[in-house]
N, C-alpha and C positions, 0 to 999 in steps of 0.2 A: 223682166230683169235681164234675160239673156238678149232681148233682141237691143236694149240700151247700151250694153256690153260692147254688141257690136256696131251700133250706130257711132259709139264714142272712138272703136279702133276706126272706123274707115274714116272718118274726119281729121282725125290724128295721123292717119295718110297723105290724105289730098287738099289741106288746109296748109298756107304757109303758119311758118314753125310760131310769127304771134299769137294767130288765131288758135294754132294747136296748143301751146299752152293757156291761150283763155278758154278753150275751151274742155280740155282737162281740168281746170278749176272748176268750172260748172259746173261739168259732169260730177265732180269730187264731193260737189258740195250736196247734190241729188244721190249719188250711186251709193257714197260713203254710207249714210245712214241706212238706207236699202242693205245695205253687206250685212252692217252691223245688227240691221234689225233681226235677218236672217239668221245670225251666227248666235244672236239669242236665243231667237226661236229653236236654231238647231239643240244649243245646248241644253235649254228648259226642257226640248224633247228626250234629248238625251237622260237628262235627270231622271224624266218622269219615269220610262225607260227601266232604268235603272233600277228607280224606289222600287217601281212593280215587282218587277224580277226580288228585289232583296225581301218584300213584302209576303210574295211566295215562298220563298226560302225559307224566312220567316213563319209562315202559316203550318209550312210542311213541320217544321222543326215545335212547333206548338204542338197537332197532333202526336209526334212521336213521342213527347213529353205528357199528354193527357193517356196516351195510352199505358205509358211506362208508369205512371202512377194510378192508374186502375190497377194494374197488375202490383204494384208494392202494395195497395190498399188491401187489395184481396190476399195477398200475403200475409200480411199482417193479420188481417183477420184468423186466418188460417194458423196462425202460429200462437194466437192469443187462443182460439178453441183446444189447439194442440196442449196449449199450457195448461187452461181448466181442465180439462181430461184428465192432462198428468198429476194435475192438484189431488184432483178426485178419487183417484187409482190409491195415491199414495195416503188419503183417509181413509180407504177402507182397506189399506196394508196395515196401518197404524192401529185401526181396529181390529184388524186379525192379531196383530201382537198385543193387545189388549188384554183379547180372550182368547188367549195360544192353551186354554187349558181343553177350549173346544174343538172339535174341527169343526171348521165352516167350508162355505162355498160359495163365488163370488155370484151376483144378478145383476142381471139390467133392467131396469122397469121397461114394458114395454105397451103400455098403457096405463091410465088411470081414471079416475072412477070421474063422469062426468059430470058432475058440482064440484064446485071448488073447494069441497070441504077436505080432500085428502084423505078421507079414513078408509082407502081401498088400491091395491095397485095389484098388476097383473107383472107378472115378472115369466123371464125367458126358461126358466128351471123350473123341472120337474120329478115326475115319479125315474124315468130314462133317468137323471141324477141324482136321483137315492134321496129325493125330498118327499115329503109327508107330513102329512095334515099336524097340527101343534107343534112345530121346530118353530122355532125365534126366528124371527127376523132381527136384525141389527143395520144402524146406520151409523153416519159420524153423527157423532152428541151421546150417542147412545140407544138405547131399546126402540126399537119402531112400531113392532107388533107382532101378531104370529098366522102361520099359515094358517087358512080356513080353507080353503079348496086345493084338490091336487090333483092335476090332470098329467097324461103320457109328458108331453111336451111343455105345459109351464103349470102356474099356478097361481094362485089368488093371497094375496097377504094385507090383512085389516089392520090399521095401524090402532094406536092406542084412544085414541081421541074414537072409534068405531062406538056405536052405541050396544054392540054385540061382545066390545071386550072387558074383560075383568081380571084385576090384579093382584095380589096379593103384594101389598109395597110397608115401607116404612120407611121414618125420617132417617137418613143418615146420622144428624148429630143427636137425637133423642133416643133414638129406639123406637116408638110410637109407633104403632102398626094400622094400617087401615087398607082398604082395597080402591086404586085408582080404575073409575069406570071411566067410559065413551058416556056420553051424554050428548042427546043430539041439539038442546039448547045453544051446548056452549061448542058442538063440535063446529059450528058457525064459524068461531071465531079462533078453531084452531086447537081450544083448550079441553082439557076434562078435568074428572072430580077424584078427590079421593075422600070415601067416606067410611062411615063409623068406627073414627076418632074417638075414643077415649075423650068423657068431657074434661081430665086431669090433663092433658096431653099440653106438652110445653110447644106444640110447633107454631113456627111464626112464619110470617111470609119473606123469601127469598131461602128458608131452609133448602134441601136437597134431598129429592124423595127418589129410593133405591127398589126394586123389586127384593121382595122380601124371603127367606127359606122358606117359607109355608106354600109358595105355591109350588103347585102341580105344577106345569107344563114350564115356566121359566127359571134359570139360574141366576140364586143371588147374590146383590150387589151391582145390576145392571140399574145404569142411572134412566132415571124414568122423564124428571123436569124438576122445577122447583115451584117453591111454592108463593100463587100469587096474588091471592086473598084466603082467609079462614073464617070459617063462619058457626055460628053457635045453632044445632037443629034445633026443628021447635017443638018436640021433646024434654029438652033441655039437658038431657042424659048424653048426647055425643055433637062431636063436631064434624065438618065437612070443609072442606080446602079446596079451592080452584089451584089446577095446578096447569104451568106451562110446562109444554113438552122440551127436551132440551135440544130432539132432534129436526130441524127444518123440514117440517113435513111439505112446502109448497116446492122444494127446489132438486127434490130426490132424482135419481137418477141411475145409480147403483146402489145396491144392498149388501148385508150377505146376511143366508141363513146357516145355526146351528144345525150342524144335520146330527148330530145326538140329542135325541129326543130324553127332556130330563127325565121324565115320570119311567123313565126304560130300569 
C-alpha cells in the first residue's frame, strides 16, 4: 500500500499535468478501496479492541457481584439461625414464666440417643449446677421427661415416650386418672400409652392429658400430649389411650430442668 502511495506521488511529479490527473483517477480508483478497506479493518479492530476490554470489565464486575452475594447469602443464613435461636430462647423464657412457681435452669442438649426414637438426651448441666437425679425436665409444649443420670458436668434426661418412664397423669377435662408409660412399640413412632383407665372413663381422643397430683417426682398440671386413639383392654375392666406428646421431641435443642425436686 505504501510503496503504491508512493509510486502514485512521483508520477504526479514528472508526468504532464493530463497524465497526472489520469492518473490520480486510476490510482483513486485502486488506492480508494485499498484506504477504505484498511479504515475498516482498522475500525473492526478497534471494536473488537474495545468489546474485549468492556468484556473484562464486564467479567471483573460479575465476580465482585458473585462474591457479594455469597457473602449476603451467608448473611442471611446467619441471621435467619440468629433468628431461630432467638425464637427458641424466647420458648423457654415463656416457659419459665409458665412455671415461675418453680425454679428452673436453662440446658443445651448436647447429644442424643443414637436411634431416632428421642427417648434419651445428654444435656450440658449437672451435679456442679445443683441438678439431680428425678428433677423435671421441661420443653416448649410442655413436660419432656426427667433426669435419670447425673454426673459432675451434665446429665442424662429420658423423655416421656422412654420405655423406663412412668406417670402419674389425667384427663384435663374429665378427671380420669391413669399413668402415661414409654412403650417401646409405639416409642417408634414418637408416641406413648397412658393406661389403666377406668372402663367408666369419658376420654376421647384429642382430649388433653395433664401430669396428675399423685405423682411423686413431677408437679401438676404439666401438659403431657393428647390424646390419639383409646382403646378397650382385653380384660375388659380398663382402657388404655395412645397418646401424642405435645412436646417436639425430634427438634429439641434447649430445655430446662425444675431443680426443686417435688417429692422434697
Amino acid at each position: 500500500m505504501m510503496a503504491i502511495c508512493l509510486l502514485s506521488f512521483i508520477f504526479t511529479l514528472n508526468s504532464p499535468s493530463y497524465l497526472s490527473s489520469a492518473l490520480r483517477n486510476t490510482l483513486g480508483v485502486v488506492i480508494n478501496p485499498v484506504n477504505a478497506a484498511f479504515s475498516a479493518t482498522g475500525r473492526w479492530i478497534g471494536d473488537r479492541v474495545e468489546f474485549l476490554l468492556d468484556m473484562n470489565a464486564h467479567y471483573d464486575r460479575v465476580k465482585e457481584l458473585e462474591a457479594e452475594n455469597r457473602y449476603l447469602r451467608l448473611e442471611n443464613t446467619r441471621l435467619k439461625e440468629a433468628q431461630s435461636q432467638n425464637e427458641k430462647y424466647t420458648e423457654l423464657l415463656e416457659l419459665a414464666d409458665e412455671y415461675s412457681d418453680y425454679p428452673t435452669v436453662g440446658a443445651k442438649i448436647i447429644s442424643k440417643d443414637p436411634t431416632a426414637w428421642h427417648e434419651a438426651y445428654k444435656i450440658n448441666k449437672g451435679q456442679k449446677d445443683g441438678i439431680k437425679a428425678n428433677m423435671v425436665a421441661l420443653a416448649p409444649g410442655g413436660l419432656l421427661g426427667i433426669v435419670r443420670e447425673c454426673n459432675y458436668y451434665d446429665s442424662i434426661v429420658i423423655s416421656l415416650i422412654d420405655d423406663r418412664s412412668s406417670i402419674a397423669a389425667k384427663c384435663s377435662r374429665t378427671g380420669d386418672t391413669g399413668f402415661v408409660k414409654g412403650n417401646y412399640e409405639l416409642m417408634t413412632d414418637g408416641l406413648c400409652r397412658m393406661e389403666i383407665i377406668d372402663i367408666d372413663a369419658q376420654i376421647l381422643p384429642g382430649d388433653e392429658i395433664v401430669t396428675s397430683p399423685l405423682s411423686a417426682y413431677y408437679p401438676p398440671g404439666l401438659i403431657i400430649g393428647r390424646v390419639k386413639e383409646i382403646f378397650l383392654d382385653s380384660n375388659s375392666l380398663t382402657k388404655h389411650a395412645i397418646i401424642e406428646p405435645s412436646v417436639s421431641l425430634a427438634h429439641l435443642e434447649n430445655l430446662l430442668i425444675i431443680t426443686k425436686e417435688i417429692s422434697e
